[in-house]
N, C-alpha and C positions, 0 to 999 in steps of 0.2 A: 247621572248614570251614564246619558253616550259620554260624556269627559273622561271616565275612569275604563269605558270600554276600547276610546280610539286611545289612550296610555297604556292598555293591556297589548294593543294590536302594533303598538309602536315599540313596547320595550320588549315582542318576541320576534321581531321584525331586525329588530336591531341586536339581539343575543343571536338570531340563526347567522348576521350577518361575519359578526363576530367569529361564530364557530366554526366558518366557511375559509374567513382571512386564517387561521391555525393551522400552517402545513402541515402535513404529514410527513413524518420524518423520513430519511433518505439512507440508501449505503453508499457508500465509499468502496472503491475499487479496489485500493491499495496497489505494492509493487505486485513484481513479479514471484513471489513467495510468500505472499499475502499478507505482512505486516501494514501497518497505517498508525496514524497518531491515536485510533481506538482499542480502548483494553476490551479485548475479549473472547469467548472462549473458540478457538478458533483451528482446526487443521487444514494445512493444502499438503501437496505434492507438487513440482514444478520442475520445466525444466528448459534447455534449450540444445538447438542443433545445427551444425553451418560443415563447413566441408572438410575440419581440419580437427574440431573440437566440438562435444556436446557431455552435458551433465545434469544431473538431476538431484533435485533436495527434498527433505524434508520438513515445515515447520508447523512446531504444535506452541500453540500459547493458551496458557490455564489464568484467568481471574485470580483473584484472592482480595480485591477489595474493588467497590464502583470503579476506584481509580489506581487501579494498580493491577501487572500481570506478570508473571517468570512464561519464560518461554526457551524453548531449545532449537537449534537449527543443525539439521545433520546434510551435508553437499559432498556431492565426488561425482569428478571430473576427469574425464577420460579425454588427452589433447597431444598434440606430436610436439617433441623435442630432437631437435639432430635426425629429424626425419626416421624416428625412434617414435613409437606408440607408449607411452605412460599415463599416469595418473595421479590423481590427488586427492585428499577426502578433509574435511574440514567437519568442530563437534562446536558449535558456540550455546554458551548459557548466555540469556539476557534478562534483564529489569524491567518494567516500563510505568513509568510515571506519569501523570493524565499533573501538569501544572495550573492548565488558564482552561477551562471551558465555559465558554457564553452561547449557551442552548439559543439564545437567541436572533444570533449572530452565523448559529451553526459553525461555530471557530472552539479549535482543539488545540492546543498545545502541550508534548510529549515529549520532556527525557526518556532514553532508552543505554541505559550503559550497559555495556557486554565481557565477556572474555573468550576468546577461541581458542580451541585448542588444534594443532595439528593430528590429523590420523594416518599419515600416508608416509611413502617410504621418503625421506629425505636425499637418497641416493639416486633414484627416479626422478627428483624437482619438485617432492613436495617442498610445502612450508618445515622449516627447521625450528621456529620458533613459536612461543604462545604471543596469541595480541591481546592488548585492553583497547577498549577504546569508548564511544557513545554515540548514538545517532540522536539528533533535534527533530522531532518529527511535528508538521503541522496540517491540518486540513480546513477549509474553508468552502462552504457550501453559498451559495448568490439566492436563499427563498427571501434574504432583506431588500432587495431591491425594487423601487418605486413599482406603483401597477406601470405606468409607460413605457416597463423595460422588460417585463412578466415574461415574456418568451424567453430570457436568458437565465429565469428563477433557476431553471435545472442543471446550471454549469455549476462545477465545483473544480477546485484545486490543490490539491494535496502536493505535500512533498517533504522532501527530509537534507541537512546537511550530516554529514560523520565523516568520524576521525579515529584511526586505529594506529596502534605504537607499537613495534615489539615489546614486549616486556622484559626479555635477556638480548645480550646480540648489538651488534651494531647496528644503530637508528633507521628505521625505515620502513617511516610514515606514509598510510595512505590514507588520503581525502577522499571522499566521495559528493556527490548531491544529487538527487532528483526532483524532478518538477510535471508534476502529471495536470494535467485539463480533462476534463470528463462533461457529459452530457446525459444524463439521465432520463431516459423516455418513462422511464417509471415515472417519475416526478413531473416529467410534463404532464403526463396522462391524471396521473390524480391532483395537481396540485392548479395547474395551467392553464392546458384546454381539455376539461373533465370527458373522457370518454373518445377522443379524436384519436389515439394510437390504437392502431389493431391490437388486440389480443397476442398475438405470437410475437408480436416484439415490444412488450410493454416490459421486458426484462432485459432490454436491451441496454449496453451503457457504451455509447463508445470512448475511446480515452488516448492521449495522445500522451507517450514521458517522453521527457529528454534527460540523458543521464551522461554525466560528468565521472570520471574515477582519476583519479593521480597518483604516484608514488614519488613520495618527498624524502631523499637520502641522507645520509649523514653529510657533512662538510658540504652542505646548500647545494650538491646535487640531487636532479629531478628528473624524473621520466618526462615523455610525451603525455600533455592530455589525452586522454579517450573521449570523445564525445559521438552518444548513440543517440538514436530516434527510433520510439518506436512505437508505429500504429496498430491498436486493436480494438478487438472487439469482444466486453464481458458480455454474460450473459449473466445474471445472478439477482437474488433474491432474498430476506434474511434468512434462509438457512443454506442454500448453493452456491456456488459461483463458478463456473468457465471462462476464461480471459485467453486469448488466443491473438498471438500478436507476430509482426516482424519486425524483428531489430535490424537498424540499417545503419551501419556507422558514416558517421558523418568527414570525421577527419583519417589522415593516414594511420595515426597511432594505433585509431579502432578497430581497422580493416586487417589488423594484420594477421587474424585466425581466418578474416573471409568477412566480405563487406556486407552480406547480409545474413542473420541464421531466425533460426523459426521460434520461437519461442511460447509455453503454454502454462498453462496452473489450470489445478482444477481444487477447488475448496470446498468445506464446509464447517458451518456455524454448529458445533456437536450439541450443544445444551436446545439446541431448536429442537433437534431427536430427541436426547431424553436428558430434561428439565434438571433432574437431578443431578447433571454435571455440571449445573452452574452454580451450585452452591459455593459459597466464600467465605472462609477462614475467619476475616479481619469486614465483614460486612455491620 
């Protein structure tokens, strides 16, 4: 009898232990218009501001299957040309494909193909032409790592490469990439040291990108890289998010609208409100 009472007291000993090593899942930050390698149902507003140029978007992404999303992005940008005031406005449809996900690993991986269409006056400096193109989107969360290194469980890394082409027009391609770091005090708080973040910033996430853009021309002419940096600060939770940052370019190419401008998103996860927006098609 005590034989079967101390193997009662051992195998609930050893299931709470169990249940405790099971993290509690995490969010992801995303860019600056709130896409990420996760399909889901999803609205922001975003925008940014510097001394020369500032603009604002739209992007709504809908579900239709665990691993799959359509999404639209609407952007216009108001920036000087000829020391002339104009503007620009941009309508993209996209795809988004969930390929590799290892729940376990906290590892995503996301095709996203697109197509944009111009909205703006061409004679002003808009876009003249539609692009195709695709973003590789991927994100990696650190809860797999040894206990000896538990305090870095809450960094995760996301990021994306793309590639956009005219589609009429002579050639001229732009690359992009980014590479975001993030820190989740959510995750440390429940996951790490249970109870050690105060309350008012336990929805705290700070995050660092660096972003690359290029334009690659016909006849192996190329712009200057751009490369930006930029520090912020989410605030967010599974149904809001605040991300509020400053872009600071790093090279001369970047600088040339103003070397540093403000930049903000404010999001929300719509099916968190009312459930029934998350219903899916192809589920």
């Amino acid at each position: 009898m005590k034989s079967l009472i101390v193997f009662g007291i051992a195998s609930l000993l050893l299931c709470s232990t169990i249940a405790r090593a099971e993290p509690l899942g995490r969010t992801f930050v995303g860019d600056f218009i709130g896409n990420d390698a996760t399909t889901e149902n999803y609205l922001s507003i975003a925008g940014d501001y510097d001394r020369s140029e500032n603009s604002e978007s739209l992007y709504l992404e809908k579900t239709i299957s665990p691993n799959s999303s359509f999404s639209i992005f609407i952007g216009y940008q108001r920036f000087e040309q000829e020391e002339e005031s104009t503007s620009s406005s941009n309508f993209e449809l996209a795809y988004k494909r969930v390929l590799i996900r290892i729940p376990s690993h906290e590892f995503v991986f996301t095709i996203n193909p697109g197509l944009e269409l111009p909205l703006g006056n061409r004679s002003a400096g808009s876009e003249s032409h539609a692009r195709a193109g695709f973003d590789l989107l991927f994100q990696k969360g650190f809860g797999d790592l040894p206990d000896f290194l538990r305090i870095l469980r809450p960094f995760g890394v996301e990021g994306d490469w793309g590639w956009q082409s005219k589609v009429t027009g002579a050639r001229d391609d732009l690359t992009t990439a980014d590479l975001e770091l993030e820190y989740s005090l959510h995750y440390l708080d429940q996951n790490v040291a249970v109870g050690a973040v105060p309350r008012a910033l336990r929805d705290i996430t700070p995050n660092l990108d660096f972003d690359y853009a290029q334009y690659l021309s016909a006849h192996r002419n190329s712009s200057q890289p751009n490369f930006d940096l930029t520090p912020a600060i989410a605030w967010l939770n599974a149904t809001y998010e605040v991300n509020l940052g400053v872009q600071v370019a790093v090279n001369r190419a970047a600088s040339g609208s103003g070397a540093v401008a403000f930049v903000w998103l404010l999001g929300v996860s719509f099916d968190q409100l009312v459930p029934a927006l998350g219903w899916m098609p192809f589920h």
